[in-house]
ZAMARGU-4260 file (C-alpha; in steps of 0.2 Angstrom, whole numbers, plus 5000, padded with zeros to 4 digits):
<rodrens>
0) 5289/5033/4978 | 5301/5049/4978 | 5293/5066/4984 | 5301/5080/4983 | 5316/5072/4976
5) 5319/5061/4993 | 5312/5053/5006 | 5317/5047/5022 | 5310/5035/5034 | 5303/5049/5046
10) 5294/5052/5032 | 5287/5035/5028 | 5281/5034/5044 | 5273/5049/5045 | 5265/5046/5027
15) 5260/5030/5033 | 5242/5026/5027 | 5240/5043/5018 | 5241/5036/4999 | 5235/5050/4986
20) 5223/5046/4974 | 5236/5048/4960 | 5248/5035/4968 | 5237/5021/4971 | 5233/5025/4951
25) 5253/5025/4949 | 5254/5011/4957 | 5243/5002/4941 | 5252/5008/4929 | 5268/4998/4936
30) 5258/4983/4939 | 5250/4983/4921 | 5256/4996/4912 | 5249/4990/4895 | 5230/4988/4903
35) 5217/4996/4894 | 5215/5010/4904 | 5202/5022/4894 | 5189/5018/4880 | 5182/5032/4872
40) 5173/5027/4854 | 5190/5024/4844 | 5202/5029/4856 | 5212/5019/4868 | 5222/5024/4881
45) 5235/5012/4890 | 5238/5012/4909 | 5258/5022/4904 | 5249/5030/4889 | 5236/5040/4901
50) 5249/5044/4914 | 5260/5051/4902 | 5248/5064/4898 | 5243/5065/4915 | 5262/5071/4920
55) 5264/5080/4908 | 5250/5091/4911 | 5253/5091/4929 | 5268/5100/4923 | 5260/5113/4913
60) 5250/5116/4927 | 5261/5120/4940 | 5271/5130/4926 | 5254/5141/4926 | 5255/5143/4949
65) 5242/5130/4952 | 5249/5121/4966 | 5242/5112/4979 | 5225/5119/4987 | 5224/5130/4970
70) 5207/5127/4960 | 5205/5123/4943 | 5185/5125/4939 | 5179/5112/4923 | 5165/5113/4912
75) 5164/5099/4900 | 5155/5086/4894 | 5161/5067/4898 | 5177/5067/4888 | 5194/5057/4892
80) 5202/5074/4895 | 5191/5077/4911 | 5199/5062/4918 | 5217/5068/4914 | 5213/5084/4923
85) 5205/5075/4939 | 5221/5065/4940 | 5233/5078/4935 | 5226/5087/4949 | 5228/5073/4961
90) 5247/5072/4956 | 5251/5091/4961 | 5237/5094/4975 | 5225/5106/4965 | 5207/5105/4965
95) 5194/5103/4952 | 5179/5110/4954 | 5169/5099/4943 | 5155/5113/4937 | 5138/5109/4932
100) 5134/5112/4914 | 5113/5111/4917 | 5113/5125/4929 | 5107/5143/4923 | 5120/5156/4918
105) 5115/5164/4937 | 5118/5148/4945 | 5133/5144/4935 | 5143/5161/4939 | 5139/5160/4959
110) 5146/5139/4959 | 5161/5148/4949 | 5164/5161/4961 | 5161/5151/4975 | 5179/5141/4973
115) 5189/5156/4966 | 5199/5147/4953 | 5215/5150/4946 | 5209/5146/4929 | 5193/5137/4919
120) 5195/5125/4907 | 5180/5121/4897 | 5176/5111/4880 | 5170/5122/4865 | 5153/5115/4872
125) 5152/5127/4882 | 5165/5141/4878 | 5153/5154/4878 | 5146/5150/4893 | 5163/5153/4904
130) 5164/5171/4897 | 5151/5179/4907 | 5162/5171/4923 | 5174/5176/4933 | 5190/5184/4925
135) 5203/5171/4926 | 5213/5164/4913 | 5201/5153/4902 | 5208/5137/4892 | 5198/5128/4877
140) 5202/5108/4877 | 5199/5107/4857 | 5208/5121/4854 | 5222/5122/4869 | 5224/5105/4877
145) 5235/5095/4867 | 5246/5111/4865 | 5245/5111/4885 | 5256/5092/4886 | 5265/5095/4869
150) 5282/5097/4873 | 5283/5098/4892 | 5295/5089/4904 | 5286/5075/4917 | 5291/5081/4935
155) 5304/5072/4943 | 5296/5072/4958 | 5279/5074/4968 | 5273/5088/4977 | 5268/5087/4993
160) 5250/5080/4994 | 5240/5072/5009 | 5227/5062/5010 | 5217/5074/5019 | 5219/5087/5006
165) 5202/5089/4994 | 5204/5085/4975 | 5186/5084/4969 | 5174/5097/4972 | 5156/5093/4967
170) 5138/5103/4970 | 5124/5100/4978 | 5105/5109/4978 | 5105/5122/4993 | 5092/5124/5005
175) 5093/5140/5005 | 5092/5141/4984 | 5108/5143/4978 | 5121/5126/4977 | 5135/5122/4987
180) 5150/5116/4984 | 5156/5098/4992 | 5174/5096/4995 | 5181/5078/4994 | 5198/5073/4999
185) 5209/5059/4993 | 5205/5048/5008 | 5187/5051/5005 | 5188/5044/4987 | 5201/5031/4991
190) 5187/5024/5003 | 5172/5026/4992 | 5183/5016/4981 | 5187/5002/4992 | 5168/5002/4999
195) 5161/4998/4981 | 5175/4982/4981 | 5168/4975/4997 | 5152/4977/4997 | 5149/4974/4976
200) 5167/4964/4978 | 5171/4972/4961 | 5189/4968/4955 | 5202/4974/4943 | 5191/4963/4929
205) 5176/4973/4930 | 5176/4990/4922 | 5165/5005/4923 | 5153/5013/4909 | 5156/5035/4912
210) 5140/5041/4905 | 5131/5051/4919 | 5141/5068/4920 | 5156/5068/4928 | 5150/5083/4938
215) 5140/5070/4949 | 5147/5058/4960 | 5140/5042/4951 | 5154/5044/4937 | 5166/5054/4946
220) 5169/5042/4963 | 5167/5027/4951 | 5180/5033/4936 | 5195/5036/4950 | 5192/5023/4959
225) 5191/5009/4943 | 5209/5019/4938 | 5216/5016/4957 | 5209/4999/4956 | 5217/4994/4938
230) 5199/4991/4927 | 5196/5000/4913 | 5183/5014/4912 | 5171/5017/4896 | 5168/5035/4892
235) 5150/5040/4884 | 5147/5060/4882 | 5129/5058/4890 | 5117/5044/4890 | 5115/5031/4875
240) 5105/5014/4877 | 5113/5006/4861 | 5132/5012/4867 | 5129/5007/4884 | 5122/4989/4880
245) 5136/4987/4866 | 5148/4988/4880 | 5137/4978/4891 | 5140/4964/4877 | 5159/4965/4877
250) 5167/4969/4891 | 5165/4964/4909 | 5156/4978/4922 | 5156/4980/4940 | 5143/4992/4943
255) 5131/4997/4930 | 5125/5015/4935 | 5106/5017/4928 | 5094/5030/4937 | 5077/5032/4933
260) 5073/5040/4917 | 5091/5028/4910 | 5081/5014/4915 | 5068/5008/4903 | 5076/5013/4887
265) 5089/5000/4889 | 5075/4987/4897 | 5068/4989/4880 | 5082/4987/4870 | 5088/4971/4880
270) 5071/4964/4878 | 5068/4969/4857 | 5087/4963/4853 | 5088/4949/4864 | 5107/4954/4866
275) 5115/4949/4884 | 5127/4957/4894 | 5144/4949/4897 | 5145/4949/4914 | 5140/4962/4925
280) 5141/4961/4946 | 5129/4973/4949 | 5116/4987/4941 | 5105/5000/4945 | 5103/5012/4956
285) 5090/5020/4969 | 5077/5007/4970 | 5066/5019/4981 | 5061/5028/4965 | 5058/5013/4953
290) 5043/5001/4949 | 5047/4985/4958 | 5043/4977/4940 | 5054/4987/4931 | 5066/4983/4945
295) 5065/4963/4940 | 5065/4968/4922 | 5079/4974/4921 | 5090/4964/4931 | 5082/4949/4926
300) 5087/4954/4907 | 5105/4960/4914 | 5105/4944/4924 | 5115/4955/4940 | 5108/4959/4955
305) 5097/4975/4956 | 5107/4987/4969 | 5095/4996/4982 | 5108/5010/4985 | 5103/5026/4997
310) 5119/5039/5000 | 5124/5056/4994 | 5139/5065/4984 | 5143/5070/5001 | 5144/5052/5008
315) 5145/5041/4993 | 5138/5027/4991 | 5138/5024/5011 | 5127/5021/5022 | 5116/5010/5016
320) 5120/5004/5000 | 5126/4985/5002 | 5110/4977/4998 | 5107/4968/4984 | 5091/4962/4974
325) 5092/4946/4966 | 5091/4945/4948 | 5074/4945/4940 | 5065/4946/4958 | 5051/4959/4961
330) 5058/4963/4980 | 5045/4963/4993 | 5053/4976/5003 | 5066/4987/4997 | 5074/4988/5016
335) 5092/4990/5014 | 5109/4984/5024 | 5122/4994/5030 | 5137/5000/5020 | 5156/4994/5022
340) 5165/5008/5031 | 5153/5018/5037 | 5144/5022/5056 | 5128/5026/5056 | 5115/5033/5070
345) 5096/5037/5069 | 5093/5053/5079 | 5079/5063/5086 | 5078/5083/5084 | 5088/5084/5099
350) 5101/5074/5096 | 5098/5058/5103 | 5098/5041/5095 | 5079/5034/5092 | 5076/5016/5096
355) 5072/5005/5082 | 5057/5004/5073 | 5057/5025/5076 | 5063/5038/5063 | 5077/5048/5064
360) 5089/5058/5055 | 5104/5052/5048 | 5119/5053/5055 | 5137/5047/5046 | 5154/5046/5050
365) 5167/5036/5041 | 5181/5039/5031 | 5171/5039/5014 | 5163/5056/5021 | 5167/5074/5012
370) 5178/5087/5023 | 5163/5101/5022 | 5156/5113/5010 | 5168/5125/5001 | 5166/5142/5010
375) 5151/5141/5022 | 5156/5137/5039 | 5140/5140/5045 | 5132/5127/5038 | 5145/5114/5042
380) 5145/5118/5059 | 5128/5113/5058 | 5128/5099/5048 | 5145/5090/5057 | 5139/5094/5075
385) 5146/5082/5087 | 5158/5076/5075 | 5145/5067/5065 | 5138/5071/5045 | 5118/5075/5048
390) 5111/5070/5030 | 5095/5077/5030 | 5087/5061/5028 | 5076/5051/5039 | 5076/5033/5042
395) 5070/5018/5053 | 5080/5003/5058 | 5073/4985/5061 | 5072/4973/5071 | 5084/4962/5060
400) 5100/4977/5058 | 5090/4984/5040 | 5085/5001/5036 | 5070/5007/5027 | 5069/5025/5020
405) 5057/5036/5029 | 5056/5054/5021 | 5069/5070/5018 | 5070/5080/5033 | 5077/5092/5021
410) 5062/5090/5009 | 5073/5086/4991 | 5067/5080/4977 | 5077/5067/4967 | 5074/5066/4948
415) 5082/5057/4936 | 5097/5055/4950 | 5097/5076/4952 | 5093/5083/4968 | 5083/5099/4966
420) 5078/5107/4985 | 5061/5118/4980 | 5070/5132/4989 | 5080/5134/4972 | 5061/5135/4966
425) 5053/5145/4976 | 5066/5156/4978 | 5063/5162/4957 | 5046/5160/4958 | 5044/5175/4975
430) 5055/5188/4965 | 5041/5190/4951 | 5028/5204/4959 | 5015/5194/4949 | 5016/5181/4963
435) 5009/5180/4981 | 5016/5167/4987 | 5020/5148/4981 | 5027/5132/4985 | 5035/5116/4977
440) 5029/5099/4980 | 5035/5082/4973 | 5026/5071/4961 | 5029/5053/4958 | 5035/5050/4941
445) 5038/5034/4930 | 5051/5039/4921 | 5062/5050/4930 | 5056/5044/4949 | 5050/5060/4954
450) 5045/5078/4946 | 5043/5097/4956 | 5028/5103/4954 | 5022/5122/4958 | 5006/5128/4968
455) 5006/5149/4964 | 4996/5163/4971 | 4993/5173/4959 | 4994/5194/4966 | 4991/5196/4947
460) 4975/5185/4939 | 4982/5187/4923 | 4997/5178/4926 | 4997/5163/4914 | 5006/5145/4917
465) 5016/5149/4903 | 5023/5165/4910 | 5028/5155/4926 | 5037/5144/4917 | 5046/5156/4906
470) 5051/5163/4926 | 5058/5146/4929 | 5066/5144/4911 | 5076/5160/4913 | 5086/5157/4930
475) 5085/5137/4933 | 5090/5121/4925 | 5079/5112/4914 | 5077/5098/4928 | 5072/5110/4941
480) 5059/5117/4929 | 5040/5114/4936 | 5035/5100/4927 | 5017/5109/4930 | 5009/5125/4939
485) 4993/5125/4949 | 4984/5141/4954 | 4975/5141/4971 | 4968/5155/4982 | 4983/5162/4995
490) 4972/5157/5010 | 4970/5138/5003 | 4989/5136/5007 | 4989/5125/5024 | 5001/5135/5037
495) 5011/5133/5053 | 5005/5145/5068 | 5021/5156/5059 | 5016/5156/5045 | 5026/5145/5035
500) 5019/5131/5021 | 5017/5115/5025 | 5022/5105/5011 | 5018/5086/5018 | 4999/5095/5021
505) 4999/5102/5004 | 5003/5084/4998 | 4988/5076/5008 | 4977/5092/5002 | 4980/5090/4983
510) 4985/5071/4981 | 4975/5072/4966 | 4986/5084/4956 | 5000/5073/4963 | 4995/5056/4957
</rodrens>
């Protein structure tokens, strides 16, 4: 394929395995060109039809400056034109920040900020949330997009792009209370691609259902790589059990995404209606945080293995996500096997790999990896020492080459497929004079895996549970809302010799309140 109007065979060979995400998509338009590339509701878009709107706006785009490394911050709901603007970006080098729409308005405007975009395109959704951000130029998809692509000239050529270069950025909780913002290359979603297509062996046939926010890595890695890979991709604006088993009926899936609190309505739905899926090669997600019977329920009823994923959206489905669970079996262990390119290490505080049967941090490297958070050096010199991704997670290997999932060293609560870190919290909670001190534990859930939950010291004894949760309402996404508030005494908190909280002692102290 041309770039920049020529190319030459120094260039060939210096290009050589440095594919872009929007030429492996290219080249499935010339392969099948009249593929169903897009199902949303009614509308169908064609393999040419979708990346003749995707060159077009590529060239409105760089018509408005944003060129390569430029960022382009989105706020929308799952619509087909969020994938037009993910690839469109690919084509011409930009980066789209793909923004969060259940943050708070004070979370929201620092993820914003954080990237500096050229320009926000939002859905009327949520058009009067971007006026509060920063001032760049703002453009509304039901009012602006078609205008955008009507009437403008495909570009002959390519920019320069490289496979190092980020396209997707996507946030993740902070430690420290406010989200960072994960930059992914090309080459990082190329490979996330091809590890779903060895280690799930899904092909061109088996399509993916876009329901989960494209803000989060379980649709966004899957929808570009089922459009480099030549399978259609089934847009839904949010969860539906009755949409997402219709499609189950008709078409043919690779991996069904479903989380806990997704789970059961569609269990039930399979089970009262006694509808079937087509074919499907594999579904769910996170075993760690579901029943083991719902686990066979639902693949049983699905008739796919149940996958017993553990990675990140800064790794992907890597590192150990290639284990599958039969269908219909309740698993006896839920120990899981490495994934397809990907190296792993378990290491000790100081560095040092741990022998099996020990926990240890781990440790990734591999080309499905993210290049680093957007604007914080400090924290990726930290969390890439030695070359290697620390995740914050503890694990132990066997005997046998499998890995079981310990705890978070970076204590993280996942719910409903969210990360929330209780700093984010705790950090609301400790600016209200009302409160002494507090911290945030996790509770097991059935429906969404696991729930924070708040323990206050009260400065003030009036303070009420429903004051600390209006606190929480005002400045944090529903998810990260304690789902209830416990007041002790300041001196019932257990502490380290400096002072600090400690959580795992606050779990053993107040189990009952957790159960």
């Amino acid at each position: 394929m041309e770039r920049n109007g020529s190319q030459n065979s120094a260039a060939s060979i210096h290009r050589a395995g440095g594919l872009t995400v929007y030429e492996l998509f290219a080249a499935q338009v010339s392969r099948d060109a009249a593929a169903l590339a897009i199902e949303q509701g009614e509308l169908r878009l064609t393999y040419a039809e979708l990346d003749a709107r995707v060159r077009k706006l590529a060239g409105t785009l760089l018509g408005m400056g944003v060129t390569r490394g430029k960022r382009i911050a989105l706020l929308s709901e799952n619509r087909h034109e969020y994938i037009e603007i993910q690839l469109a970006a690919a084509f011409i080098g930009a980066i789209v920040a793909c923004q969060n729409w259940r943050l708070a308005p004070t979370e929201l405007r620092h993820c914003v900020a954080l990237v500096s975009p050229s320009l926000i395109i939002a859905s009327e959704r949520f058009a009067a949330r971007v006026e509060a951000l920063v001032d760049v130029p703002v453009h509304i998809i039901e009012r602006d997009y078609e205008a955008l692509i009507q009437g403008v000239a495909s570009p002959q050529s390519m920019p320069e792009v490289e496979a190092e270069d980020p396209l997707i950025i996507l946030y993740t909780s902070g430690t420290t209370g406010l989200p960072k913002g994960a930059a992914i290359s090309h080459r990082a979603e190329i490979a996330r691609m091809a590890a779903l297509r060895l280690d799930l062996r899904c092909t061109e046939q088996d399509g993916f259902i876009a329901w989960a926010p494209m803000f989060h890595m379980g649709s966004t890695d899957q929808v570009l790589g089922a459009l480099m890979s030549g399978a259609t991709v089934h847009v839904i604006d949010g969860f539906d059990a009755e949409r997402i088993v219709a499609i189950m009926e008709r078409h043919l899936l690779g991996w069904v995404l479903l989380m806990p609190g997704s789970i059961e309505p569609v269990v039930e739905l399979l089970k009262s209606s006694g509808r079937r899926a087509k074919g499907i090669r594999v579904i769910g997600a996170m075993a760690d945080l579901v029943p083991k019977k719902l686990i066979a329920e639902l693949s049983g009823l699905a008739n796919a293995p149940y996958l017993n994923s553990f990675g990140s959206t800064e790794t992907g489905l890597p590192p150990v996500s290639a284990m599958l669970i039969p269908p219909g079996t309740i698993p006896e262990t839920l120990s899981k096997r490495k994934s397809s390119l990907c190296e792993l290490r378990l290491l000790d505080p100081n560095g040092k790999d741990v022998a099996d049967g020990e926990p240890g941090e781990a440790a990734v490297r591999g080309p499905t990896v993210f290049s680093g958070y957007w604007n914080a050096e400090e924290t990726n010199a930290r969390d890439f020492a030695g070359g290697w991704f620390r995740m914050g997670d503890l694990l132990r290997r066997n005997p046998d080459g499998s890995y079981d999932f310990v705890d978070r060293a970076k204590y993280m609560i996942k719910s409903g497929g969210e990360n929330i870190y209780p700093a984010e919290i705790e950090r609301v909670l400790l600016a209200d004079a009302r409160i002494a001190d507090a911290v945030v534990v996790r509770k097991s859930d059935p429906k969404w895996g696991e729930v924070p939950v708040a323990f206050v010291a009260r400065a003030d004894e009036a303070l009420k549970e429903a004051e600390v949760d209006a606190l929480c309402r005002d400045a944090l996404a529903g998810y990260k809302r304690p789902k209830s508030v416990h007041f002790i005494r300041f001196e019932d908190f257990p502490r380290s010799t400096t002072g600090k909280i400690l959580r795992h002692e606050m779990e053993k102290i107040y189990k009952h309140f957790l159960s």
